[in-house]
C-alpha positions as CSV (number, residue, x, y, z in Angstrom):
1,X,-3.9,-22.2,-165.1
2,X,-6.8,-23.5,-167.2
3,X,-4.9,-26.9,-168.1
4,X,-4.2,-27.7,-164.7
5,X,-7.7,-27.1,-163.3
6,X,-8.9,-28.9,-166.4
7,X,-6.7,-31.9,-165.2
8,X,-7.8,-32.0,-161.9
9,X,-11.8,-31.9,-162.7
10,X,-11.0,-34.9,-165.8
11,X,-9.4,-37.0,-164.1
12,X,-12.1,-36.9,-161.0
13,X,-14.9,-37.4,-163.8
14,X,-12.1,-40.6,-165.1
15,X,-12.4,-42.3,-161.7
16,X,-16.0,-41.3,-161.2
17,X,-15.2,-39.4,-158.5
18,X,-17.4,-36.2,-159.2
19,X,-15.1,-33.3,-157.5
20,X,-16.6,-29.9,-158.6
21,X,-17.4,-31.1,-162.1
22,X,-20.5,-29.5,-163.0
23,X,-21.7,-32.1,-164.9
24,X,-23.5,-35.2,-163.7
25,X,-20.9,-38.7,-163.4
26,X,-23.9,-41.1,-163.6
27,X,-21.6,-44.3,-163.3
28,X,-18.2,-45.0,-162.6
29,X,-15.4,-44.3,-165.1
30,X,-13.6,-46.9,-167.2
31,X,-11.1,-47.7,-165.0
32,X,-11.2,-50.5,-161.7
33,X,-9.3,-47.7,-158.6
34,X,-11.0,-48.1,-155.6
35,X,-11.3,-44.5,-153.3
36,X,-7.9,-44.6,-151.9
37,X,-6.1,-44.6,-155.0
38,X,-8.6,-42.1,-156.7
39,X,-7.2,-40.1,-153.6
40,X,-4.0,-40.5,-153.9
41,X,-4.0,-39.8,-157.7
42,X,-5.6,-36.9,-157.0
43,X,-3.3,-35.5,-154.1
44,X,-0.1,-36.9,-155.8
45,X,-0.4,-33.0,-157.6
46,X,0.5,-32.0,-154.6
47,X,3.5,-34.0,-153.4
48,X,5.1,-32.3,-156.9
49,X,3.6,-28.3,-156.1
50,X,4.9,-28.7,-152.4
51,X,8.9,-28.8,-153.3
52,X,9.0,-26.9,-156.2
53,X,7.9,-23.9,-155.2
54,X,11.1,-22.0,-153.4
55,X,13.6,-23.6,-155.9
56,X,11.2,-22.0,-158.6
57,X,11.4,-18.5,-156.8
58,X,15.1,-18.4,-157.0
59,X,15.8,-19.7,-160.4
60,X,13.1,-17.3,-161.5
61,X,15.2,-14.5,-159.9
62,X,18.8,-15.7,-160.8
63,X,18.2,-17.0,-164.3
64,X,14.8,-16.5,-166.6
65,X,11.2,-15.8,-164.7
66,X,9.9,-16.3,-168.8
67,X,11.8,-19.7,-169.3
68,X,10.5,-20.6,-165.9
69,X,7.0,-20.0,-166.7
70,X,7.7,-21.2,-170.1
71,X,8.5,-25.0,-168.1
72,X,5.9,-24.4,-165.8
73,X,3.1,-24.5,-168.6
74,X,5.1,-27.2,-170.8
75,X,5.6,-29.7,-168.1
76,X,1.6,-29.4,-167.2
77,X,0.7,-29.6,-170.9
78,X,2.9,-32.9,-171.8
79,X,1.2,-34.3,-168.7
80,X,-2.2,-33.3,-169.7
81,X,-2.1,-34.2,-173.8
82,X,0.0,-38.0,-172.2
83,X,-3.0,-38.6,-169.2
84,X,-5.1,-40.9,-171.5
85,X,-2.9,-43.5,-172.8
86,X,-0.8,-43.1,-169.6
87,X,-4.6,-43.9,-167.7
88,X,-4.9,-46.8,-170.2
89,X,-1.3,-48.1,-169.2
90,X,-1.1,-48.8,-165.1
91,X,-2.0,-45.9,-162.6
92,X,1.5,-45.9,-161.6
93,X,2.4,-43.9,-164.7
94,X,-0.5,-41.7,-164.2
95,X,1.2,-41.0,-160.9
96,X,4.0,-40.2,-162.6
97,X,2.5,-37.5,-165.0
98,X,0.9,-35.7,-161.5
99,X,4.0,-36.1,-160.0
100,X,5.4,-34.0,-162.6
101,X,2.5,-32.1,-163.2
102,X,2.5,-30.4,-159.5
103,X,6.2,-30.1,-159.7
104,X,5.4,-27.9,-163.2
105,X,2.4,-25.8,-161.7
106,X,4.8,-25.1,-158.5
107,X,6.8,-23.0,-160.9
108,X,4.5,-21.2,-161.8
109,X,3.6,-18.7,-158.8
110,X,7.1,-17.6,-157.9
111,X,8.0,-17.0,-161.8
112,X,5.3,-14.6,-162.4
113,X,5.7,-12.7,-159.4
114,X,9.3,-12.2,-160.5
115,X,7.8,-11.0,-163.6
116,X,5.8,-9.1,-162.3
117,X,8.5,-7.3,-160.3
118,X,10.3,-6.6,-163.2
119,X,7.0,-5.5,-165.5
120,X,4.7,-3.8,-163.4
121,X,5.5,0.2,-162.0
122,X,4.1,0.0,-158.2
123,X,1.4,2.4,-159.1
124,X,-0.3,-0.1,-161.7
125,X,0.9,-3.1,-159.6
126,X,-2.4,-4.0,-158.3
127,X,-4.4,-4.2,-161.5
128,X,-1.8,-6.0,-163.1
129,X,-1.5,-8.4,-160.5
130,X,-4.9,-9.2,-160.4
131,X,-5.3,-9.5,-164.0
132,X,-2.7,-12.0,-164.2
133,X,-4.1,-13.9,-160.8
134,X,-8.0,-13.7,-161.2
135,X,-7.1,-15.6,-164.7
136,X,-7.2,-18.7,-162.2
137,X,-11.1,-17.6,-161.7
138,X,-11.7,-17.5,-165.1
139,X,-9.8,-20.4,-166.3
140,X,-11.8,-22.3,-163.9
141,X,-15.2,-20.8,-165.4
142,X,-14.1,-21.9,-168.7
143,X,-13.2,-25.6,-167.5
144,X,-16.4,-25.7,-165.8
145,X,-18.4,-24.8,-168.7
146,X,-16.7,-26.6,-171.4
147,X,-15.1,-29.9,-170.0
148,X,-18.4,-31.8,-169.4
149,X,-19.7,-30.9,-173.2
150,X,-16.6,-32.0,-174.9
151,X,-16.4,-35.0,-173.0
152,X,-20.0,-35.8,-173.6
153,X,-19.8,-35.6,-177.2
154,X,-15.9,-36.5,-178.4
155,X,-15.0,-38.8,-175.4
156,X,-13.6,-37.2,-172.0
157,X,-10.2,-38.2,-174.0
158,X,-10.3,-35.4,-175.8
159,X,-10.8,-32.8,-173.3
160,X,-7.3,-33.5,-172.8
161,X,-6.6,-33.6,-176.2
162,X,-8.2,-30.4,-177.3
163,X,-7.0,-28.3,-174.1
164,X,-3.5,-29.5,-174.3
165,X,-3.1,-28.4,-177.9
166,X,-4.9,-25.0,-176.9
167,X,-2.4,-24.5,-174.3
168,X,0.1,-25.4,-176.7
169,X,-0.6,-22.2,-178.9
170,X,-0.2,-20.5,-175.6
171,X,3.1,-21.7,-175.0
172,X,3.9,-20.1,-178.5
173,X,2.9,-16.9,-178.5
174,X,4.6,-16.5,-174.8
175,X,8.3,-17.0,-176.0
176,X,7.0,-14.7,-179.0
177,X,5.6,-11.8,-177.2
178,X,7.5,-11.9,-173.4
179,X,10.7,-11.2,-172.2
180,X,12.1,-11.0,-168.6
181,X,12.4,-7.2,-168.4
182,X,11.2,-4.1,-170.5
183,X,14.9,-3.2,-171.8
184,X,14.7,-6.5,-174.1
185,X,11.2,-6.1,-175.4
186,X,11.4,-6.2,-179.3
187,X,8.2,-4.3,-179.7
188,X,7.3,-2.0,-176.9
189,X,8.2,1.6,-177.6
190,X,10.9,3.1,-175.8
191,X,8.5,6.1,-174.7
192,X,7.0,2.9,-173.1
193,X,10.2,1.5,-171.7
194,X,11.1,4.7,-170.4
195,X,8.0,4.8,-168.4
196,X,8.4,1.6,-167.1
197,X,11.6,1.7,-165.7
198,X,11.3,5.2,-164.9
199,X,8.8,3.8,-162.2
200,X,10.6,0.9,-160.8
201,X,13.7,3.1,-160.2
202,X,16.5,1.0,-159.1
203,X,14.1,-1.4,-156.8
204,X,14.9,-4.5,-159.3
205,X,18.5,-5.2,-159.9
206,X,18.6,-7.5,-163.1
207,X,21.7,-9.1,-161.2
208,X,20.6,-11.9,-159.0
209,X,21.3,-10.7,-155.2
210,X,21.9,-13.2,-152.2
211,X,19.4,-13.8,-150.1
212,X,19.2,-12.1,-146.6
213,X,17.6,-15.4,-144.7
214,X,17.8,-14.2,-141.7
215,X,16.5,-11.0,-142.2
216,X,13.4,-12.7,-144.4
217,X,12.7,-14.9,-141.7
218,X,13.0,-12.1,-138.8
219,X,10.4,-9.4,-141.4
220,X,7.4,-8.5,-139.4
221,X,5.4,-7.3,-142.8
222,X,6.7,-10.9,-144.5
223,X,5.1,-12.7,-140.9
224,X,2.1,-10.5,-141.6
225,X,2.0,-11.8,-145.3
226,X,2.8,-15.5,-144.5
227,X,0.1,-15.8,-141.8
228,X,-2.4,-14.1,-144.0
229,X,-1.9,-16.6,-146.8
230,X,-2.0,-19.9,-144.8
231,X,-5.2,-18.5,-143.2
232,X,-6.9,-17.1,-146.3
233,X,-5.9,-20.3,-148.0
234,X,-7.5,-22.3,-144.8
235,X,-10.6,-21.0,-145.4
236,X,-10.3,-21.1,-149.6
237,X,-10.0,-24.7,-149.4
238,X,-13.1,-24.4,-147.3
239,X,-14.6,-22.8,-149.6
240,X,-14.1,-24.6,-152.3
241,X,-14.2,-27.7,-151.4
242,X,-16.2,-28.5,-148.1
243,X,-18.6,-26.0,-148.1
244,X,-20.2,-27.9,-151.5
245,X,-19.8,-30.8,-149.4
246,X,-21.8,-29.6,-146.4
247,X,-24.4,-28.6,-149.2
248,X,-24.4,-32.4,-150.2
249,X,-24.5,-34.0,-147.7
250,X,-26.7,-31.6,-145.5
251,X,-28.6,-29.9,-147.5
252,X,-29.1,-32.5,-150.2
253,X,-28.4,-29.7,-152.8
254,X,-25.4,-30.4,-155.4
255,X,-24.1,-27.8,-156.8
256,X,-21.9,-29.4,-158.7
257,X,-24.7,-31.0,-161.0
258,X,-25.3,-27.3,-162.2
259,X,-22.6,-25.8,-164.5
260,X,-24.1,-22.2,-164.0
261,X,-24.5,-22.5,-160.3
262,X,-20.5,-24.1,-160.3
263,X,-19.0,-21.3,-162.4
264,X,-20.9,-18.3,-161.2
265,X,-18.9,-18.0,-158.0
266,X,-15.4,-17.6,-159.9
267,X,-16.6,-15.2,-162.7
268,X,-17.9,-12.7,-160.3
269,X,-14.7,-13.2,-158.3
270,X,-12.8,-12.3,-161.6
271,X,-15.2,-9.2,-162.2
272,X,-14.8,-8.1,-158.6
273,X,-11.0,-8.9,-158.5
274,X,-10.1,-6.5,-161.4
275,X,-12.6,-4.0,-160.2
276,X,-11.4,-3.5,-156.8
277,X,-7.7,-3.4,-158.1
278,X,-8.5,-0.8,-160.2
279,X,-10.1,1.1,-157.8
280,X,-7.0,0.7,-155.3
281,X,-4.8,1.6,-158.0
282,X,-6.5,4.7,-158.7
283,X,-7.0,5.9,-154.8
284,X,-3.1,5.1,-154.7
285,X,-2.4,7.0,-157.8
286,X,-4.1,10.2,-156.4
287,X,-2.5,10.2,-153.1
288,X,-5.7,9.0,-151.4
289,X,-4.4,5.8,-150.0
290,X,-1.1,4.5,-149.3
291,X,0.2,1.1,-150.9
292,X,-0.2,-0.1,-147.1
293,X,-3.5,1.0,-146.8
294,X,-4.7,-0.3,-150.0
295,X,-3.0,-4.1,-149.5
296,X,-4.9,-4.1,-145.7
297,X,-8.1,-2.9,-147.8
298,X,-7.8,-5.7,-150.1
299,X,-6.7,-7.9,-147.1
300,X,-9.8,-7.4,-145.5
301,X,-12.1,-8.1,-148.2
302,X,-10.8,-11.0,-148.5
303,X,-10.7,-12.4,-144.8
304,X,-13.4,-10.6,-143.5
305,X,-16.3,-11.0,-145.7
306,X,-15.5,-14.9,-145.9
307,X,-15.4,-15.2,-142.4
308,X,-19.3,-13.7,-142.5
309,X,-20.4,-15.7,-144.7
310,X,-19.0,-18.9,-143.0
311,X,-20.2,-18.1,-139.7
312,X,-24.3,-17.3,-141.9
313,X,-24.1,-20.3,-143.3
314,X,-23.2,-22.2,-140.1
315,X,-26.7,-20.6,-139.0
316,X,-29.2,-20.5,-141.8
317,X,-30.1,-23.8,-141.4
318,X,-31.3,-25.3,-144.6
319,X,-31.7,-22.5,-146.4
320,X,-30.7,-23.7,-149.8
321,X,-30.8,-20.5,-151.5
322,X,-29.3,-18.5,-148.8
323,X,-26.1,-21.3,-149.1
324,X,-25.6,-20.6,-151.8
325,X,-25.8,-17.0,-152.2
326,X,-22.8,-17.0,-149.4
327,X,-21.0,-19.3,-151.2
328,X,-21.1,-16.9,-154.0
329,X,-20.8,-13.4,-151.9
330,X,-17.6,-15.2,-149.8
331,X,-15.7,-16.7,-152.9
332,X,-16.0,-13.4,-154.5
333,X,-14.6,-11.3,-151.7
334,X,-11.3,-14.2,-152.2
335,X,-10.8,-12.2,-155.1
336,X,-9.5,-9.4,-152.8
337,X,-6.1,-11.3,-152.2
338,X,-5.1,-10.6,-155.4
339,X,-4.5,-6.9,-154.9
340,X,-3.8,-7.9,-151.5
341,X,-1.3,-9.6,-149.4
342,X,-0.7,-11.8,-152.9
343,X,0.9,-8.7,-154.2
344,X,2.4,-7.5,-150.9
345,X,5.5,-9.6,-151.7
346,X,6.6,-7.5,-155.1
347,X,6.1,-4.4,-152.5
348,X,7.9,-5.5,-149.8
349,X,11.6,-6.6,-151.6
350,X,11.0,-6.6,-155.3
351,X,14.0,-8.3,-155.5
352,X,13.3,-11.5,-154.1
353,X,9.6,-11.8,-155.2
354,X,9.5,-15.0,-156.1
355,X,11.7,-16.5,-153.3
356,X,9.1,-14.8,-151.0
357,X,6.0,-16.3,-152.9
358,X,7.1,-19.7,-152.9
359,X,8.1,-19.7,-148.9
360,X,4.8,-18.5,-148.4
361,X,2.7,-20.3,-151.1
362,X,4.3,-23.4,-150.1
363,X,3.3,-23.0,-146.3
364,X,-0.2,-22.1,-147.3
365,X,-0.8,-25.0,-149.7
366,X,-0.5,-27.2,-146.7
367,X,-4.1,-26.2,-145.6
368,X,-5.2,-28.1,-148.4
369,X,-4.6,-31.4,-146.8
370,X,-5.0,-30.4,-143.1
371,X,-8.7,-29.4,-144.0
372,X,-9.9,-32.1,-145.7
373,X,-8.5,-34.2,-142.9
374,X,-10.1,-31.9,-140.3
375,X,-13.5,-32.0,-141.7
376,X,-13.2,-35.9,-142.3
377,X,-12.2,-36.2,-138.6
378,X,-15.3,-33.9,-137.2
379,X,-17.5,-35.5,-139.1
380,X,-16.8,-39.1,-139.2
381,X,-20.1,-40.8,-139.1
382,X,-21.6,-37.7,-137.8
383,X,-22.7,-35.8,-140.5
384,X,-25.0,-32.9,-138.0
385,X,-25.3,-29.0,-138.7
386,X,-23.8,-28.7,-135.2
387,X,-20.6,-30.5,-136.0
388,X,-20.2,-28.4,-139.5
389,X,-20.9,-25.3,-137.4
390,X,-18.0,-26.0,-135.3
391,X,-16.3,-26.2,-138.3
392,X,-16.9,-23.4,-140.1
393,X,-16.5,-21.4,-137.2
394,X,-13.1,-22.6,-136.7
395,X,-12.2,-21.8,-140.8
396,X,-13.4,-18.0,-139.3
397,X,-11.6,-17.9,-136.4
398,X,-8.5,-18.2,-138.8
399,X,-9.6,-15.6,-140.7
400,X,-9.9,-13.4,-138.4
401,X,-6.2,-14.4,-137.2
402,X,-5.2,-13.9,-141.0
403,X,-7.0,-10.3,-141.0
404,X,-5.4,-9.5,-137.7
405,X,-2.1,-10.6,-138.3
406,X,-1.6,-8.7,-141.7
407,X,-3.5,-5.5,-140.0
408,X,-0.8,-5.5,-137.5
409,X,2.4,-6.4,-139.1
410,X,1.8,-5.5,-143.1
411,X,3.3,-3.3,-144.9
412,X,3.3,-1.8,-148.1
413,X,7.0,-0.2,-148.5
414,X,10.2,-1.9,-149.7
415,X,12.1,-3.1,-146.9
416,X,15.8,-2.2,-146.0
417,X,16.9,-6.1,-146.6
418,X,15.8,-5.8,-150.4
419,X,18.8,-3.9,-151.1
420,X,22.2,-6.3,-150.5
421,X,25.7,-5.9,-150.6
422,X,26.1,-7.7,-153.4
423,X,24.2,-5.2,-155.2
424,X,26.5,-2.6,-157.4
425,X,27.1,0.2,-155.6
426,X,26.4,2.8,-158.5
427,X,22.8,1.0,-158.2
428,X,22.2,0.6,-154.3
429,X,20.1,3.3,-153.0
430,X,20.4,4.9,-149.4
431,X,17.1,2.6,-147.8
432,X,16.1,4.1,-144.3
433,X,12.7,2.5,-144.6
434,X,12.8,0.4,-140.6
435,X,11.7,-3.6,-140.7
436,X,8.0,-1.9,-139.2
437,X,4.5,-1.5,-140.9
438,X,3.9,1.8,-141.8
């Protein structure tokens, strides 16, 4: 994760387009692209993360979640250690390498959730997923704080460089020290492999299993997922992106010129992330909660506190301070997802994890060019507090849908449609569990 956030911040700081870099772009970069192609070198990420994401989930499943992953960091890493000289060559190329680059981090979602599937015994599924997740939080703390330095004293070329070679070591010890399941782990004890699979029962078949479509698509819980996501995505992008904005450009504050200020948001988020899983985990664990109840806990967190903060900050008028103690307060509560409907997918059919996470991560990823486009269109030469208000009210009302929608419809037990036909008969369990929230 910390090579493709790294990318993104670079090659905004190349263009001179300062886009959450927490250091200062005092002139424009080396290179003559006017705003619309700093854009669309920028977006074309996306065009590659958009369609790769469900194919990902299902060759993940059917063939290697590891050698998936394994691609997912590879591809990013050619692309980010190739960026200079291909920056030096024609922008086309460049275009290229983010084509390629989004089509690599697309991967990477529905392969660790298969992973995860196969690794992690329900009980210990949230901290797990959360560790893995909130790395995104830290990775971006880590970019934050060390991009601008290297590029100030070795050249931003060799933030590439050096980061690309890091991730490179990474690569190696992950076809050293993973496999796809426990049963194939060199070095875990069997004590340890016992436990493992002792836990997961027969809820992950290692054969790949045909996909009920029809019953995905006709899941109350996997509506109550998808709608959270897209929602809680909505208002992420909001987040992360316009809400700095609205700071700029109405408050005068950047908070992007501080690196502290930039990274403090995420590294509480990865605090609180692992803290609250843990937590959930326990209460589960103890027969306190159920799995249902914990993922609407998280759920909620994660919508609801958000949606506060959006709605204060629509009302504190220029409070500088204030904005940005909400901006901090409501990324950290994002962190909730994590143990939240983000896992819910593992929960709900095990066996199609990944095919799950990329329908839905695909959908949600969508937001992140409807709200750019929203905010440009409200505030077109009209940059007012009343016309960001209406805004971020709007990025709460779909929180609130999000939060409403899961509370409803989500679910924390394996569905009947995660168990096929094709599954061997020795293996398939008798599943009562009805397509309803519990």
């Amino acid at each position: 994760m910390l090579h493709r956030t790294l990318v993104v911040q670079l090659l905004a700081r190349v263009t001179g387009l300062l886009l959450f870099n927490p250091w200062p772009v005092l002139q424009d970069g080396p290179f003559p692209w006017d705003e619309p192609l700093q854009g669309l070198i920028l977006s074309s990420y996306f065009w590659g993360y958009l369609v790769s994401q469900l194919p990902a989930g299902r060759m993940a499943e059917m063939f290697s979640a590891k050698w998936v992953l394994f691609m997912s960091a590879l591809l990013n890493i050619v692309g980010c250690l190739l960026t200079p000289s291909f920056s030096y060559l024609h922008y086309s190329g460049l275009l290229v390498l983010r084509v390629l680059q989004g089509i690599g981090g697309g991967l990477s979602f529905p392969a660790m959730h298969v992973m995860i599937a196969r690794w992690a015994p329900p009980q210990e599924r949230s901290v797990i997923s959360s560790v893995i997740y909130a790395g995104m939080a830290l990775g971006t703390v880590i970019s934050m704080l060390m991009t601008g330095a290297i590029s100030a004293a070795l050249g931003w070329e060799a933030v590439f460089y050096i980061m690309g070679a890091l991730s490179l070591v990474w690569c190696a010890l992950w076809v050293w020290l993973v496999t796809d399941s426990p049963e194939t782990h060199p070095y875990i004890s069997d004590r340890e492999k016992e436990h493992i699979s002792s836990h997961l029962g027969h809820t992950v078949h290692d054969k790949a299993l045909k996909v009920p479509w029809v019953k995905i698509l006709t899941s109350l819980p996997f509506w109550g997922i998808l709608v959270a996501h897209i929602c809680s995505n909505s208002g992420w992008y909001m987040m992360l992106i316009e809400l700095p904005t609205y700071m700029n450009q109405i408050l005068k504050f950047s908070i992007a010129k501080n690196a502290l200020l930039s990274s403090m948001p995420f590294l509480i988020m990865w605090f609180f992330s692992i803290a609250l899983s843990k937590s959930l985990d326990t209460a589960r664990s103890k027969k306190y909660i159920t799995t249902t109840t914990a993922r609407k806990i998280a759920t909620a967190i994660a919508t609801l506190v958000p949606c506060v903060c959006l709605v204060a900050v629509s009302f504190i008028g220029c409070d500088r301070a204030g904005a940005v103690a909400l901006m901090t307060v409501g990324t950290m509560a994002i962190g909730g997802m994590f143990s939240g409907f983000l896992s819910n997918h593992i929960d709900i059919a095990p066996n199609f994890a990944g095919t799950l996470i990329g329908i839905t991560n695909t959908l949600a990823t969508i937001p992140g060019f409807v709200v750019p486009l929203f905010v440009g269109y409200m505030t077109h030469n009209n940059q007012t507090i009343a016309q960001w208000r209406i805004i971020f009210l709007t990025m709460a009302a779909l929180y609130v849908l999000g939060f409403a929608v899961y509370t409803l419809f989500g679910s924390g037990e394996e569905q009947s449609w995660n168990e096929t036909s094709e599954a061997p008969a020795e293996e398939t369990e008798a599943e009562t569990q009805q397509n309803t929230p519990m």
